[in-house]
C-alpha positions, 0 to 999 in steps of 0.5 A, a space after each residue: 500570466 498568460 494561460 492557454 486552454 487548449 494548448 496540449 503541445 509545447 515544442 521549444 527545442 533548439 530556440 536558444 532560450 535563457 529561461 522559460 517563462 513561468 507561465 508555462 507551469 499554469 497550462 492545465 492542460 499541457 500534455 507535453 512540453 519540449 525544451 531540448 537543445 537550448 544549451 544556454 537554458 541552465 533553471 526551470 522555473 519553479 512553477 513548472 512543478 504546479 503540473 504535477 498538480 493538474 496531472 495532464 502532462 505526460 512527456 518533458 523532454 530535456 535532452 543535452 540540458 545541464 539543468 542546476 540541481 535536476 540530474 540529467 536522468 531524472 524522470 518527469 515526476 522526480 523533475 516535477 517534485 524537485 521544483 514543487 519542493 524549491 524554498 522547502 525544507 526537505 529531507 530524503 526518503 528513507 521510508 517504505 511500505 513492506 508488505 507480507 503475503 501469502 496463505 495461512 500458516 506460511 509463517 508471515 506474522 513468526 517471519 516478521 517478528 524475527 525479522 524485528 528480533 521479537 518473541 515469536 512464542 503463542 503467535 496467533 493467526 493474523 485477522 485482517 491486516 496488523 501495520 507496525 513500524 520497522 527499522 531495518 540497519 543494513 547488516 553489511 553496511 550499520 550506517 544504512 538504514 530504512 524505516 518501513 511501515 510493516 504490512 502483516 497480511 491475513 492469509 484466510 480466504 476470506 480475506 482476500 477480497 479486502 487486501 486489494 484495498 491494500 496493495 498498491 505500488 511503492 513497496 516492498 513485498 514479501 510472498 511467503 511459501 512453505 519450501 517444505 510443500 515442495 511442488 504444492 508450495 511452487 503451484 501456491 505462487 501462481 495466484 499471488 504472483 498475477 494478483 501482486 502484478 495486476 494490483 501493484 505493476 512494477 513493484 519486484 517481489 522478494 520470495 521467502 520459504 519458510 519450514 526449510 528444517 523439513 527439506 534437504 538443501 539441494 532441494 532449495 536448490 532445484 526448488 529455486 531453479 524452477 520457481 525462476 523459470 516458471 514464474 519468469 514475466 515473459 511466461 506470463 503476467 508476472 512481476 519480476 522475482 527479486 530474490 529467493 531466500 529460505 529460513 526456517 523461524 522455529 524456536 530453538 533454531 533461530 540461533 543456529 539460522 543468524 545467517 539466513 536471517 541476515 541474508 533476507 535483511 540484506 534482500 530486503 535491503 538492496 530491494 527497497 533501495 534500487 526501487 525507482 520512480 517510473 516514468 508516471 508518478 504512480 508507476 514504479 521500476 525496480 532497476 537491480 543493475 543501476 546504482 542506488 545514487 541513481 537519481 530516480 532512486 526512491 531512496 534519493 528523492 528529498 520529501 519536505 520535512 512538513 510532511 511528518 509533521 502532516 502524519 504526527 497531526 493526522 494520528 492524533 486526529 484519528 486517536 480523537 475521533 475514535 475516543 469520541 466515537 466518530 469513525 477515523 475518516 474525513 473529505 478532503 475539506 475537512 481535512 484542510 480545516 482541521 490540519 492542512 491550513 496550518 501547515 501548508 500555504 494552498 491546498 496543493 501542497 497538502 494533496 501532495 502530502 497526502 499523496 505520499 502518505 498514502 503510497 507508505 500506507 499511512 493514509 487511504 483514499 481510493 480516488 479511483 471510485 466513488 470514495 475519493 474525496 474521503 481519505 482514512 486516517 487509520 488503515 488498521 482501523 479500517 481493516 479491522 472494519 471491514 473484517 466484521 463482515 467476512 470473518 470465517 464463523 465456522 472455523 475462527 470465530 471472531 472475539 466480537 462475536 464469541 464476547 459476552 455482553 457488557 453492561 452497554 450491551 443488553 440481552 436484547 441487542 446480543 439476541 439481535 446479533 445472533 439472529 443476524 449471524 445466523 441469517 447469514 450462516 443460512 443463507 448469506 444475504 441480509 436486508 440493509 436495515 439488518 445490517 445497520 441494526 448489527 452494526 448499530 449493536 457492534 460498532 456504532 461508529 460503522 452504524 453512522 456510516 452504512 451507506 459509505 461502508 458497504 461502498 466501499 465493501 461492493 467496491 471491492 467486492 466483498 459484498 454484492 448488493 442484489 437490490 436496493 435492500 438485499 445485500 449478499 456476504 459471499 464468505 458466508 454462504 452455505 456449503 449445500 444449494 439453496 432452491 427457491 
């Protein structure tokens, strides 16, 4: 095999080439790589798609090529993954992340469960991120279907900082507004909707008003109107709005609304389905006037089945270490010990199947920060984690705190936690060791890994560490100024 390390360029348009030498899937470094106009060029070999794994190349040019088995369209990502799954049994995609947002008592959680035909009676606000699986069956079309893996997203302040952990491309959004707020409701869009473009670019955003009971149709209308025109992505950092629909979830008039219902599945639908692969493997297009058999369609690119078999492991690792009271997280190393070594042949393979676990929400890794050789096996988990610390006390008291000791639990320990929440009603900061005792008391899970937890809560900003001791829990600190 012959490798070039400082090759970047490769121009080899218009040579009349037969085939191209497998080699070239080996330079790292290869940025871009032209193959134009060799008519007689009918196969890329399949080691081309090893640069997908080195993530460098940028542009494959291919034009007047009738490639077997690669569509003239296809973009560079979806040309890469077809040669990586060559000799793979492989599946298509018919799985999305759906995520619900928007602010508390818009109705996202009553939303969701009618979206999934469940009861929505005693409906509680939701505390950081509840995730479950829904089928979709395509109303106009029951031989059409789409699983999505559920977001129900908080809607406290408090919350917010955690949800950017979250959002990420490759979904499905619904922001969620109350219709009947009318122009409080409109101006209420303008944060989520910058919020959505800066941390998911590219992804379309479907609106849903909610309490349309209490507003009179021609005002949906014109309510409709002006949301399209403020909200346009020429007027400013915005995504693209996909479709408005309104529904009201109140009981006793579910029955009466079967319609808006079935219109919002059918929005939701039709999104999911014209969502595209971008021109990088992260970046994503929603492309309304193209057909769904386009072939960057999401929904036509072929997954290898091993890959479900990768997520029913992962799962039942996780359910094994949180019964053994070890928090549900492990580097990449271990992972390939305990799971990957058994099903992939190089660790490639597993990386690109983490890969996509990870965009449907399944798995976590934040390999942009100092994080990214940890990747989490359970996002509810790491959620409900990360809510300990920015749980509004004043308003909603979490359960954990409002409990009652156990027989594990001694009167010395709940003494500790309270002196501990009191700190941080006082005056928001607490010392390290503090927190590790309250952890230590709460979740002894989290106590093991202090220093990784308040890592990634800095990282995203929901704590500030003031010194190598002090830590500063923003959502608890006082109304009233503190001098000192």
């Amino acid at each position: 095999m012959l490798y070039f390390p400082s090759l970047k360029y490769l121009h080899l348009h218009e040579n009349n080439l037969l085939q191209l030498p497998p080699h070239i899937g080996y330079q790292k470094n290869l940025e871009t790589l032209d193959i134009s106009d060799n008519k007689n060029l009918k196969q890329l070999p399949k080691e081309l798609g090893n640069l997908k794994i080195y993530k460098r190349l940028q542009s494959l040019r291919k034009d007047n090529l009738i490639l077997d088995g690669i569509d003239k369209e296809a973009s560079l990502p979806v040309v890469l993954n077809i040669l990586r799954s060559i000799g793979t049994k492989c599946d298509y995609n018919r799985r999305f992340k759906l995520a619900l947002v928007g602010y508390q008592g818009r109705g996202k959680t009553t939303l969701l469960k009618t979206l999934q035909s469940k009861s929505i009676n005693d409906i509680l606000s939701t505390e950081g991120i509840d995730i479950n699986k829904w089928e979709l069956i395509k109303p106009d079309d029951k031989s059409q279907k789409i699983e999505f893996e559920a977001w129900d997203f908080a809607g406290q302040q408090d919350y917010y900082p955690t949800h950017h952990c979250f959002l990420s491309p490759r979904s499905v959004y619904l922001l969620v507004f109350r219709a009947c707020d009318r122009q409080k409701g409109i101006s209420e869009l303008d944060g989520w909707l910058k919020s959505l473009e800066m941390m998911a670019p590219g992804c379309p955003v479907l609106l849903v008003g909610t309490h349309i009971d209490e507003i009179e149709q021609e005002s949906l209308q014109n309510l409709a109107q002006e949301i399209l025109q403020k909200y346009h992505p020429d007027k400013g950092p915005f995504p693209m709005i996909a479709d408005i629909c309104f529904i009201t979830c109140k009981p006793g008039l579910i029955a009466s609304n079967k319609e808006q219902v079935k219109s919002l599945k059918n929005a939701i639908f039709e999104v999911a389905s014209h969502l595209h692969v971008g021109s990088t493997s992260n970046q994503v297009t929603y492309k309304p006037k193209f057909s769904d058999k386009h072939a960057n369609a999401f929904i036509n690119q072929k997954v290898p089945v091993i890959y479900q078999d990768l997520e029913k492991r992962i799962v039942s690792t996780a359910k094994d270490m949180k019964r053994n009271n070890q928090p549900p997280f492990v580097n990449f190393q271990t992972m390939w010990d305990k799971i990957g070594s058994e099903l992939f042949k190089d660790k490639d393979l597993l990386q690109d199947g983490l890969e996509y676990l990870h965009h449907l929400g399944l798995v976590l890794n934040f390999e942009t920060t100092r994080l990214r050789d940890i990747y989490f096996l359970d996002p509810q988990w790491l959620s409900k984690s990360m809510a300990i610390l920015i749980r509004d006390h004043h308003i909603h008291p979490s359960p954990e705190i409002q409990e009652k000791p156990t027989l594990k639990q001694s009167e010395k320990e709940e003494n500790s936690n309270k002196a501990f929440l009191l700190k941080l009603l006082d005056t928001g900061i607490v010392n390290a060791g503090e927190l590790k005792s309250f952890l230590h008391n709460k979740n002894q899970q989290l106590c093991d890994w202090i220093d990784t937890y308040v890592e990634l809560l800095e990282r995203f900003e929901v704590v500030l560490r003031i010194d190598n001791d002090q830590i500063l829990v923003p959502s608890f600190l006082p109304d009233r100024h503190i001098y000192t």
